[in-house]
C-alpha positions in Angstrom: 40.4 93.7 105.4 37.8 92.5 107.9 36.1 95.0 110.0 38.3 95.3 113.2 41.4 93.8 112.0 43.7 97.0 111.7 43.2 97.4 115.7 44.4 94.0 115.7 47.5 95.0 113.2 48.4 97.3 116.2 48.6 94.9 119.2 51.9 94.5 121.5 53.5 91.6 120.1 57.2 92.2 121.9 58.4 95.9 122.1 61.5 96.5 122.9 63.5 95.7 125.5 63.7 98.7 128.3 66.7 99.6 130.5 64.2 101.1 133.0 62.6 97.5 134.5 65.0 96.7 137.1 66.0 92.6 138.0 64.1 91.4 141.4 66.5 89.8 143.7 66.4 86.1 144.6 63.6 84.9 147.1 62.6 82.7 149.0 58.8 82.1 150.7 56.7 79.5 152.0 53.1 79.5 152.1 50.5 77.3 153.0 46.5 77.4 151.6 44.0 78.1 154.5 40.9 80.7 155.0 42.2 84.7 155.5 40.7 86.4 158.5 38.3 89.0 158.1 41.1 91.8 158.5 43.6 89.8 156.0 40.7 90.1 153.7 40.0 93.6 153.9 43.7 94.4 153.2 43.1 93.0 150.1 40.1 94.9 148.7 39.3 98.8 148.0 35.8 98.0 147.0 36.3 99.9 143.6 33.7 98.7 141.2 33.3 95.2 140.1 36.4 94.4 142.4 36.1 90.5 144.1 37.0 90.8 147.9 39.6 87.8 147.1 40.6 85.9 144.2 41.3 87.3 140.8 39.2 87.0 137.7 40.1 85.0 134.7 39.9 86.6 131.1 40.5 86.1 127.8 40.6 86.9 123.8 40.3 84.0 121.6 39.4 85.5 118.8 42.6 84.3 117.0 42.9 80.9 117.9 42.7 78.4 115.1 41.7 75.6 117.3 37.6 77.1 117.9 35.3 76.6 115.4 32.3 78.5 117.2 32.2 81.6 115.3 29.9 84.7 116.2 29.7 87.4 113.9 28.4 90.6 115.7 26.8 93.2 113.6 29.8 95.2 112.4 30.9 91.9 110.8 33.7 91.0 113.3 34.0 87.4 113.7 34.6 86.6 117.6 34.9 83.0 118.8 32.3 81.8 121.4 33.5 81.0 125.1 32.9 77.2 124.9 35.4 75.2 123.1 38.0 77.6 125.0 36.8 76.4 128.1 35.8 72.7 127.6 39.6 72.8 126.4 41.1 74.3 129.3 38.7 73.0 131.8 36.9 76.1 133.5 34.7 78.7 132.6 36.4 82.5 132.4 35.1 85.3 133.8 35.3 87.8 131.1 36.2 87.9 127.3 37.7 91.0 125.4 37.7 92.6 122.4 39.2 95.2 120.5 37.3 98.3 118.9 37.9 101.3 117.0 37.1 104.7 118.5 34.2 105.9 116.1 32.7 102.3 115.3 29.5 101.8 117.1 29.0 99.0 119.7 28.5 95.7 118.9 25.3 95.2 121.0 24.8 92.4 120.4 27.9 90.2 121.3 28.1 92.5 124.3 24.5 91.4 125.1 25.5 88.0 124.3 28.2 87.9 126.5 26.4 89.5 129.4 23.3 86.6 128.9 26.5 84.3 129.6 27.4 86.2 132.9 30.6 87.2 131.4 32.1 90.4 132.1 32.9 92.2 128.6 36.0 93.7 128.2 36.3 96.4 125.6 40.2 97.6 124.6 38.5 101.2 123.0 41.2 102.6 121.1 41.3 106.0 119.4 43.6 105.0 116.4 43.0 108.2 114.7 43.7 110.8 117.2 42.2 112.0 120.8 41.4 115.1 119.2 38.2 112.7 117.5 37.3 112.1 121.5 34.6 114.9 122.4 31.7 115.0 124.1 29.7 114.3 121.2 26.8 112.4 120.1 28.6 109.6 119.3 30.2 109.5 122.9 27.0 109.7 124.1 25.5 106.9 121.8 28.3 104.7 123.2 27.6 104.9 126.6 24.2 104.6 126.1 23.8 101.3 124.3 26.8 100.0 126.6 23.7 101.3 129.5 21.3 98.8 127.4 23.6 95.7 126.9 22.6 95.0 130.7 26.2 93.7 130.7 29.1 94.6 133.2 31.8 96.3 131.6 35.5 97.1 131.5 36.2 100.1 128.9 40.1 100.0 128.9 40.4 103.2 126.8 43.3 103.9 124.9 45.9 101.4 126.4 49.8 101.9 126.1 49.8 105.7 125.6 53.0 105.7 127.2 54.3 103.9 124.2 55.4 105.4 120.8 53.6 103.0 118.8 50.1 104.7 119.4 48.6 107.9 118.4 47.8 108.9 121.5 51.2 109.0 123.2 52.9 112.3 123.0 50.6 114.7 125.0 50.1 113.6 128.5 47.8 116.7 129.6 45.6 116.1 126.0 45.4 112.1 126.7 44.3 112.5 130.4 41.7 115.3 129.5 40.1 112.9 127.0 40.6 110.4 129.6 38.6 112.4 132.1 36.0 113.0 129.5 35.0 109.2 128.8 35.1 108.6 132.7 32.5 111.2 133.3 29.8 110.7 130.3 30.4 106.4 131.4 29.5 107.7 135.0 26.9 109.5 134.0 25.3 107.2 131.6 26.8 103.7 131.7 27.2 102.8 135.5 27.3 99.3 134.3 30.9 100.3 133.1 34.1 100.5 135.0 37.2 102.5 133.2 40.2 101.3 133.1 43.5 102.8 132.6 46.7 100.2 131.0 49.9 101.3 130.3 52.3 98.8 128.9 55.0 97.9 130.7 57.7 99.5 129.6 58.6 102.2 129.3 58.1 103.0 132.8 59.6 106.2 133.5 56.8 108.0 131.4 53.7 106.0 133.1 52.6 108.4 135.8 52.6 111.7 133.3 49.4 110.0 131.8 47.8 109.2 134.7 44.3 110.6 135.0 43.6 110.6 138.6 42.3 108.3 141.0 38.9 110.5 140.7 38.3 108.8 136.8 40.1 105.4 137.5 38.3 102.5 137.9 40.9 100.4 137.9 44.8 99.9 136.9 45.7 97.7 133.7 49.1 96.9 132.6 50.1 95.1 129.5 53.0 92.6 129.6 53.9 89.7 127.2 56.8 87.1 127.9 58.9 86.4 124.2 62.1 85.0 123.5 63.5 87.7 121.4 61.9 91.6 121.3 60.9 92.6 118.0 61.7 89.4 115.8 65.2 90.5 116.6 67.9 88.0 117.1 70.1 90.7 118.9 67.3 91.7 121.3 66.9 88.8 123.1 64.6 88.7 126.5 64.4 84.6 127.3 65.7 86.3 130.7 63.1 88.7 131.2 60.9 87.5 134.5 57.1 88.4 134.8 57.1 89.6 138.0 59.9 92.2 136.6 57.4 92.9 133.7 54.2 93.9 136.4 56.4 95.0 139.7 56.4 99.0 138.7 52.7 99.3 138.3 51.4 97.1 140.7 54.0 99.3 143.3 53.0 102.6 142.2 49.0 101.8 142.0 47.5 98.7 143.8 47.1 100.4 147.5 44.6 103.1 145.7 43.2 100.9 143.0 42.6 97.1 141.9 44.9 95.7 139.2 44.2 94.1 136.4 46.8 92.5 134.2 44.7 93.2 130.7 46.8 91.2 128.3 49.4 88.7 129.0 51.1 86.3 127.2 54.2 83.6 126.8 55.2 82.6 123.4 56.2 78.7 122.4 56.6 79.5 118.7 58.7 82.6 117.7 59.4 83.0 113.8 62.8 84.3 114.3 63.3 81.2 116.3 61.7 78.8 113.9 61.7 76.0 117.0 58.7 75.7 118.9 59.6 76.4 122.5 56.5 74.7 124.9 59.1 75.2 128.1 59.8 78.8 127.9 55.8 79.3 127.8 55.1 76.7 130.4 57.7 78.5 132.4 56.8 82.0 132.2 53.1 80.9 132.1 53.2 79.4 135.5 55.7 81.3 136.9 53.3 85.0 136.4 50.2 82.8 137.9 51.4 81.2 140.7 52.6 84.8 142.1 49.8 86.4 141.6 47.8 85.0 145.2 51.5 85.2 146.9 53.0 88.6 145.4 50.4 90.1 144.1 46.9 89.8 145.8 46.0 93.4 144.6 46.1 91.4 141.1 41.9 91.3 141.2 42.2 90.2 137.0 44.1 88.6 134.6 43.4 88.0 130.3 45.4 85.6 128.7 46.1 86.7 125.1 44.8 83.6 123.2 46.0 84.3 120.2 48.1 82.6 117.2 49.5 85.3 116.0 51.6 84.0 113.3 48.9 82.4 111.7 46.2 85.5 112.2 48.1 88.4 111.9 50.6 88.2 108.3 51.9 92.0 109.1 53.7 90.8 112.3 53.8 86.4 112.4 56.5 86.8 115.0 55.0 84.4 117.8 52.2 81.8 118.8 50.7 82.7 121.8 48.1 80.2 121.6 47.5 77.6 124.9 45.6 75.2 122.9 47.8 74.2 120.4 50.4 72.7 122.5 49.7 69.5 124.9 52.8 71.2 127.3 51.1 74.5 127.2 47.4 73.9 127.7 48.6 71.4 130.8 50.0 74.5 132.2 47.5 76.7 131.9 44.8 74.2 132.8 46.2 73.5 136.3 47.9 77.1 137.0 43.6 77.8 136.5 42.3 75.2 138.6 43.1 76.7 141.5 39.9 77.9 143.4 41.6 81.5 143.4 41.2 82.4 140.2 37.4 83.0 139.7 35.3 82.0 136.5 32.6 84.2 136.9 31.6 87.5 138.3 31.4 86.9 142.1 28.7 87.9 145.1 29.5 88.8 148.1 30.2 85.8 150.6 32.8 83.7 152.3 36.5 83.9 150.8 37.7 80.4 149.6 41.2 79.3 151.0 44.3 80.8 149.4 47.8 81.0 149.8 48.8 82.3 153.0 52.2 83.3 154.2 53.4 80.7 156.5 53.7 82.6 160.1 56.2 82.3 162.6 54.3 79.3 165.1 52.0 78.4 162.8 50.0 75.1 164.0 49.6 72.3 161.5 47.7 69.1 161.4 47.0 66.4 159.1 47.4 66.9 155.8 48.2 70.6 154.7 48.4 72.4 151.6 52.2 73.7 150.9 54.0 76.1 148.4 56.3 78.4 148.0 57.4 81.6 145.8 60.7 81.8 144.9 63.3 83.2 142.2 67.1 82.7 141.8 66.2 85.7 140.5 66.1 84.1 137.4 63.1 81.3 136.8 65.1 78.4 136.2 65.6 77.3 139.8 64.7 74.4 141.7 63.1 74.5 145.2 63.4 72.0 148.1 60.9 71.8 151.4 62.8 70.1 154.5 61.9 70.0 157.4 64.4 70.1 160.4 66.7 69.8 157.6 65.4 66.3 156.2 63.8 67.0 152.4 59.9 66.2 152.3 59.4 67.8 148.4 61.8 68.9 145.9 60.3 70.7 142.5 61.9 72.5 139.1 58.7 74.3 138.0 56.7 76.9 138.9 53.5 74.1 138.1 55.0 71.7 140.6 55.9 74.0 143.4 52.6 73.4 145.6 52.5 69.8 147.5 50.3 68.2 150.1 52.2 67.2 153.1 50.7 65.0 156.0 52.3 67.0 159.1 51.0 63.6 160.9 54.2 62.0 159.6 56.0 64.2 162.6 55.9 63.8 165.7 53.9 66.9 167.7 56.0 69.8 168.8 58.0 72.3 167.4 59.8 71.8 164.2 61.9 74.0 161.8 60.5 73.5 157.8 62.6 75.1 156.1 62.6 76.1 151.7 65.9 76.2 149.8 65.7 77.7 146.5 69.1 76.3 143.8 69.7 77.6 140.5 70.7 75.5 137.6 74.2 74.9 139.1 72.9 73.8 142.2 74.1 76.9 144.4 71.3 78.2 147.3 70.2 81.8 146.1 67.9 82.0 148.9 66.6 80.1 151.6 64.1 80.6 154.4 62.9 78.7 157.6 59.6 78.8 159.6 58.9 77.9 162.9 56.1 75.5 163.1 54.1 73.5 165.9 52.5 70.2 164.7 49.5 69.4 166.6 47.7 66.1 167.6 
């Protein structure tokens, strides 16, 4: 077995469904892309460590993606694949890469250096397969922080993810897990300040999440893990085509994002699931674009997200259940590449200066001229839907995917005064779910 593989063995690859995730109701919002004000900005940042005042970071593992052929292999003998056939693929640079290690292996210094030499952030899933009770404050702790203090790269350490799942073996003692938690906080503090601790549940179950919480004293930031799949488990009687993202993140994002920026750690839609045996390039395009374009409307607290890159069913034999990949599939790599594009999502570690225009929630009286930037969120509360713009009750854009929602309008088209633009949101039967209208002005 390569070095590194078992943690591999043991990622999420669809657990099972959970009663506790409750169904968002239908909606209906319009938006249009312009600079935020200095307050609108603030009430988007805490200024936790690392954290961009707007925007949200793009990450990534790529390890297992049989389309790169730029291999690295770090000094422990794991094989990693370099950034740049990933991004000449889906056409911009990412932010930060991640990688999984287990608790008791020593750092790879020198991919981490690597990476750092790139102005990548590294991402580190640390994960203490064996036990907390092998987390002390040790020599090897120690040894850790140190040489993560000598990469001279900026770090994420997202130690022991989903403990509020039964598939780890760090799950069943909440006081134990946030003492060990506590532990690697303060020797990182101490010795690594180039490293920011984060804490990731999965996303289900939920109702166990806040007994493992350390305390906002030793969190950098809040992850969460969330994967969209056609059926749970490989299961043909668990089936979750239904399942929305924004259902998948809402509980965390709630409970955390006022005290502490969110980062969505690993997420991914499937197009290939075994149990399937049909490759389904829709239900990831869906689901793909669906999670990205709410992020800058729903979910601004959202400050990174890591796409799980990852051909599973070709890389990992003990679980082939689903293809992950978005570079394997003309429909999804389109997706992707344009859900990306967007200015919003940031390809490299940020300074501080001027935000770039975002989605903004269209107000009440807003003034427009020329040609402005228009979209929407919606869900019927499925994400099969279809959304239509009018405007005093006359369509100017109709769209059925998340990827097609935004449009540029030239408000010069009506004459100047006040006007009523309204957004209708159908779902596959053609019934309104919801609906909303905006007073606007257009100007000279």
């Amino acid at each position: 077995m390569l070095p590194g593989l078992l943690a591999v063995l043991l990622l999420p690859v669809a657990r099972a469904a959970e009663t506790d995730i409750p169904t968002g109701p239908p909606q209906a919002r319009l938006f249009i892309t312009r600079t935020p004000t200095p307050a609108e900005v603030a009430r988007r940042t805490t200024r936790a460590k690392f954290e961009p005042s707007v925007g949200c970071y793009l990450g990534a593992y790529i390890d297992f993606d049989g389309t790169l052929h730029q291999p690295f292999r770090d000094q422990n003998g794991t094989v990693h694949q370099m950034p740049a056939g990933f991004e000449a693929a889906v056409g911009k640079a990412h932010a930060m890469y991640f990688f999984y290690m287990g608790y008791g292996r020593r750092l790879p210094l020198d991919w981490v250096r690597w990476l750092g030499q790139q102005n990548k952030f590294v991402h580190i899933a640390l994960q203490p397969d064996n036990g907390l009770h092998r987390v002390k404050d040790d020599a090897y702790l120690h040894k850790l922080a140190d040489d993560m203090a000598r990469s001279g790269a900026k770090i994420f350490l997202r130690f022991a993810s989903e403990m509020n799942g039964d598939w780890t073996n760090y799950h069943n003692d909440p006081k134990l897990y946030r003492e060990k938690f506590r532990l690697v906080h303060r020797v990182m503090r101490q010795r690594a300040p180039n490293v920011a601790l984060v804490w990731c549940p999965y996303m289900s179950p939920i109702r166990v999440i806040p007994d493992y919480y350390p305390g906002d004293d030793a969190t950098d930031w809040v992850g969460v893990n969330l994967y969209s799949v056609t059926y749970h488990n490989n299961q043909r009687d668990d089936y979750s085509e239904h399942e929305h993202p924004c259902d998948l993140l809402a509980y965390v994002y709630r409970r955390y994002a006022a005290r502490k920026p969110i980062m969505v750690c690993e997420f991914a839609a499937t197009h290939y699931a075994d149990v399937e045996g049909t490759p389904r390039p829709d239900f990831a395009r869906r689901k793909i674009a669906t999670l990205y374009a709410a992020l800058p409307r729903l979910y601004p607290r959202v400050k990174a997200i890591n796409y799980f890159d990852s051909n599973n069913v070709a890389f990992v034999p003990r679980r082939p259940f689903n293809d992950y990949s978005v570079t394997n599939d003309p429909t999804v790599l389109a997706a992707y590449r344009y859900m990306i594009s967007l200015p919003y999502f940031l390809s490299a570690p940020v300074s501080p200066g001027p935000p770039p225009p975002i989605p903004m929630m269209l107000r009440d009286g807003e003034v427009l001229r020329g040609k402005v930037r228009l979209s929407c969120w919606a869900r019927a509360p499925s994400d099969l839907l279809t959304v239509t713009y009018k405007l005093d009750g006359y369509p100017i854009y109709r769209a059925d995917s998340p990827d097609y929602w935004e449009c540029i309008w030239d408000s010069g088209t009506a004459r100047p005064g006040k006007h009523v633009l309204s957004l209708e949101v159908r779902d596959l039967r053609g019934k309104i779910r919801a609906s909303q209208k905006v007073t606007v002005v257009i100007g000279r």
